[in-house]
C-alpha positions as a printed NumPy array, in Angstrom:
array([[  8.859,   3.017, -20.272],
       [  6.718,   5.688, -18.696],
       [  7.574,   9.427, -17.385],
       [  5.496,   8.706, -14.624],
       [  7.174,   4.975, -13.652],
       [ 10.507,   7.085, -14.292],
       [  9.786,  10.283, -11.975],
       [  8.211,   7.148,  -9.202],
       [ 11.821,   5.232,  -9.18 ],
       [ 13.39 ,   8.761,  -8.949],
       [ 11.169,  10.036,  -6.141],
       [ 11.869,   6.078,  -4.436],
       [ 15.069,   6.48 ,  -4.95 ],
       [ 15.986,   9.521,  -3.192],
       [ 13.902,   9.246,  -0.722],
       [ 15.244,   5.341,   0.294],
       [ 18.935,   7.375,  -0.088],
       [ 17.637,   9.501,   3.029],
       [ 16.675,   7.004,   5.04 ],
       [ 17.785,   5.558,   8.941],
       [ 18.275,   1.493,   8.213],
       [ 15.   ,   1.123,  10.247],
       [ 12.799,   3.845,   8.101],
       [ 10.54 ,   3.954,   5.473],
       [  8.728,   6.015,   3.512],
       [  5.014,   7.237,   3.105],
       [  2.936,   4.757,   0.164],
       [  2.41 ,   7.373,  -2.497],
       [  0.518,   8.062,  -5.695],
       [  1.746,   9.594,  -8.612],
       [ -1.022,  10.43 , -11.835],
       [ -1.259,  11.621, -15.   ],
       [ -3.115,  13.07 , -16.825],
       [ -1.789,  14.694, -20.395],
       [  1.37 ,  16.444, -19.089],
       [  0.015,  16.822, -15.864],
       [  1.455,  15.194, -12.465],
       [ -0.217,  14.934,  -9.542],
       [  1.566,  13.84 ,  -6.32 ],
       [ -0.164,  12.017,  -3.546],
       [  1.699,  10.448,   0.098],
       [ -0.974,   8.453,   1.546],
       [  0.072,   9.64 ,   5.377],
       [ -2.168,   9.593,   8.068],
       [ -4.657,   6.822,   6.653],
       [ -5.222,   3.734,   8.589],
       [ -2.803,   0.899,   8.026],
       [ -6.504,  -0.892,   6.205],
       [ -6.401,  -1.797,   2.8  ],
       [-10.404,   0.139,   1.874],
       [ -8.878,   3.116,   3.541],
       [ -5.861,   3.437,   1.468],
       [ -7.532,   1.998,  -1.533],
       [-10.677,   4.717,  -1.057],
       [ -7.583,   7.516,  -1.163],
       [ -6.438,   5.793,  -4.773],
       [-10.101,   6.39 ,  -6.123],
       [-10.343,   9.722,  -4.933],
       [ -6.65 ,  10.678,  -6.353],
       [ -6.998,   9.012,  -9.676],
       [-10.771,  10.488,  -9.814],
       [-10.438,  14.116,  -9.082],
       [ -6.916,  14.225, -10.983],
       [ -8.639,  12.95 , -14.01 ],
       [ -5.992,  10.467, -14.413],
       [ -5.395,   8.78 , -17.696],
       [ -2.29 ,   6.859, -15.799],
       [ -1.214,   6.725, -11.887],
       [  1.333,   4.889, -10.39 ],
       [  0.904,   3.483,  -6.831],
       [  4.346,   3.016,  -4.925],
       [  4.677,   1.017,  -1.052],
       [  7.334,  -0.924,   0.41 ],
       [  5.437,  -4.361,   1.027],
       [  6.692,  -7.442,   2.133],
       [  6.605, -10.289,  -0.603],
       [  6.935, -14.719,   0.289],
       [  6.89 , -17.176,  -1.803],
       [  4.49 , -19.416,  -2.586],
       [  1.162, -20.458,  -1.161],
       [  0.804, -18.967,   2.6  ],
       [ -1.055, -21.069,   4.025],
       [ -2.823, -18.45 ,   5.466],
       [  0.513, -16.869,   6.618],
       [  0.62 , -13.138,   5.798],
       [  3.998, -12.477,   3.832],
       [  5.66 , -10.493,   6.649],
       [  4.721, -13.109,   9.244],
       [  6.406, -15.78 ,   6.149],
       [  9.956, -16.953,   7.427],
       [ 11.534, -16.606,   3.366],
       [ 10.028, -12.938,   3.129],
       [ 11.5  , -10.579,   0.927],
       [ 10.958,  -6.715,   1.97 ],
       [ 10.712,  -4.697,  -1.985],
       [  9.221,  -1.113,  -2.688],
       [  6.554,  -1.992,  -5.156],
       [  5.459,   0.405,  -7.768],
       [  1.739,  -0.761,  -9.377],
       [  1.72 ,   1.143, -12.658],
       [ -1.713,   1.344, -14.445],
       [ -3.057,   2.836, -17.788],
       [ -6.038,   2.122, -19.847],
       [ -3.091,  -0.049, -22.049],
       [ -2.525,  -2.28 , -19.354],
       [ -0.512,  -2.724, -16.126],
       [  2.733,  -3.538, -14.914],
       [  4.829,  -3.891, -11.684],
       [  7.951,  -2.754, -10.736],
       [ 10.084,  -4.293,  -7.756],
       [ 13.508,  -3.333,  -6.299],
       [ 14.335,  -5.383,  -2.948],
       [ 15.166,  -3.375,   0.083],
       [ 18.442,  -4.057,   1.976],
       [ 18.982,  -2.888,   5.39 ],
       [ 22.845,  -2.844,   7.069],
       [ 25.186,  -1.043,   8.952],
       [ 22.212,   1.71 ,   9.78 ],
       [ 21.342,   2.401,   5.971],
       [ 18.873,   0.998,   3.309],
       [ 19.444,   0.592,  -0.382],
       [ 17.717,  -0.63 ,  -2.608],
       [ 18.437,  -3.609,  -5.687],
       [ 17.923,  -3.219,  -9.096],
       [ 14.576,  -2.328, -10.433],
       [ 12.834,  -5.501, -12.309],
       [  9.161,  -5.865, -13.466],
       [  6.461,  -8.08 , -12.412],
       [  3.783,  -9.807, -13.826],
       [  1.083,  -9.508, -11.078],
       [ -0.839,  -6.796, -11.168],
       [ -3.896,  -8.432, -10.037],
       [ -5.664,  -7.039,  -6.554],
       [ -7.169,  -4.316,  -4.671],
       [ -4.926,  -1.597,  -5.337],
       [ -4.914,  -2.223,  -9.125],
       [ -8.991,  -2.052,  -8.384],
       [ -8.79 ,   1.1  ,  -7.177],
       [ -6.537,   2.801,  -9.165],
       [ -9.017,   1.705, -12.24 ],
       [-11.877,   2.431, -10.701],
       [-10.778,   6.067, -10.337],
       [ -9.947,   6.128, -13.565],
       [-13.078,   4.962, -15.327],
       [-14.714,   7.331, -12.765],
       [-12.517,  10.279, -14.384],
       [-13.423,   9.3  , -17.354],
       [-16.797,   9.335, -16.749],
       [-17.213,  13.054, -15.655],
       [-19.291,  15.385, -17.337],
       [-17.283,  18.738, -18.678],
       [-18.965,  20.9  , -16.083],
       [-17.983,  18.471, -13.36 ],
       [-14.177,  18.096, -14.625],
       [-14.129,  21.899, -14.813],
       [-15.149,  22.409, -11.432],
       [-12.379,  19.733, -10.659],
       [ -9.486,  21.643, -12.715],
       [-10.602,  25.125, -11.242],
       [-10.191,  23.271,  -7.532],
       [ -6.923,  21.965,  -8.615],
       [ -5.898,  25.277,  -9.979],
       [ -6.629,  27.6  ,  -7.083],
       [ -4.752,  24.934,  -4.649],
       [ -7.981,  23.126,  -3.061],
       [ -6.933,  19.921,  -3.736],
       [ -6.84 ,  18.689,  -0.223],
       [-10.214,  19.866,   0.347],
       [-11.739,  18.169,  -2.53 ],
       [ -9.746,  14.818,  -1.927],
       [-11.18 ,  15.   ,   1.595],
       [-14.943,  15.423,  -0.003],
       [-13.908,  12.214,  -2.277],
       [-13.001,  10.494,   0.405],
       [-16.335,  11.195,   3.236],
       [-18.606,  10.786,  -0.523],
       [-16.814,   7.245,  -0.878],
       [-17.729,   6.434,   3.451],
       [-21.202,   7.37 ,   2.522],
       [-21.544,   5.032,  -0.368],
       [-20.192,   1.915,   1.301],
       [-22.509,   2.719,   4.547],
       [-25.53 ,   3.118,   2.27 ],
       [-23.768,  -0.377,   0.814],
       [-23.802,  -1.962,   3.756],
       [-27.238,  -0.68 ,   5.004],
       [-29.059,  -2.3  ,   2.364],
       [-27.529,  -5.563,   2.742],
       [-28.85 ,  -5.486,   6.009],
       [-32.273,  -5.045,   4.561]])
């Protein structure tokens, strides 16, 4: 298993310990890159799936990640929806998710969530098979943009990184990534 699945279940795990029996806690990111870790909570971004899966890009891209790990509580249903979104479904099953991706392959790691008597817990950790979706997208695109970088470009990345700018250069990720899919969508309109 990976360091960086491990140090996600950890980081779940004490966090789900903490919480009221209505909470829950921020979607996060966790990469790697060598020994590196870089931490992301994905607070403050519009509940929209292209918002949160811009803010994978930009965290797997500027942290030159060579593996990331995205982790949400999500709601799961079985089978076919019929155009029923799972937390709408009436068999839904609330998990935290972790969506663990390296150039190797992916893999998905579930633990249900129980709520009672004012606390949450969480069940066993087991792994999934379907890895297939936006966020998995996302977090590859970001990496085959990282890996993509010329050495003056990842420099200027690590230097940012180093002298605690991160936020500032996730933000500049983040408004180059708006501009791209407005030029996008201007010239489908032409």
């Amino acid at each position: 298993m990976s360091l960086v699945v491990d140090h996600a279940k950890e980081y779940v795990e004490h966090i789900v310990a903490q919480l009221p029996g209505d909470g829950d806690f921020v979607p996060f990111i966790l990469t790697r890159r060598g020994t590196d870790e870089g931490f992301f909570g994905i607070a403050g971004i519009p509940d929209d799936n292209l918002a949160i899966c811009d803010v994978m890009v930009a965290a797997t891209s500027i942290t030159r990640a060579q593996e990331a790990v995205f982790g949400s509580p999500v709601w799961l249903a079985p089978g076919e929806q019929d155009g029923t979104l799972p937390e709408n479904h009436p068999e839904r099953e609330e998990v935290v998710m972790l969506l663990h991706c390296t150039g190797d392959g992916d893999a998905a790691h579930l633990a249900s969530i129980h709520r009672a008597d004012g606390k949450v817990t969480l069940g066993p950790w087991q792994q999934g098979n379907d890895t297939h979706g936006p966020y998995a997208e996302a977090l590859h695109l970001g990496m085959r943009l990282a890996s993509k970088m010329t050495p003056e470009i990842a420099a200027a990345i690590q230097d940012g990184l180093e002298t605690g700018d991160a936020g500032e250069m996730m933000r500049g990720a983040l408004e180059a990534l708006g501009n791209i899919r407005q030029q996008q969508a201007k010239s489908k309109e032409n």
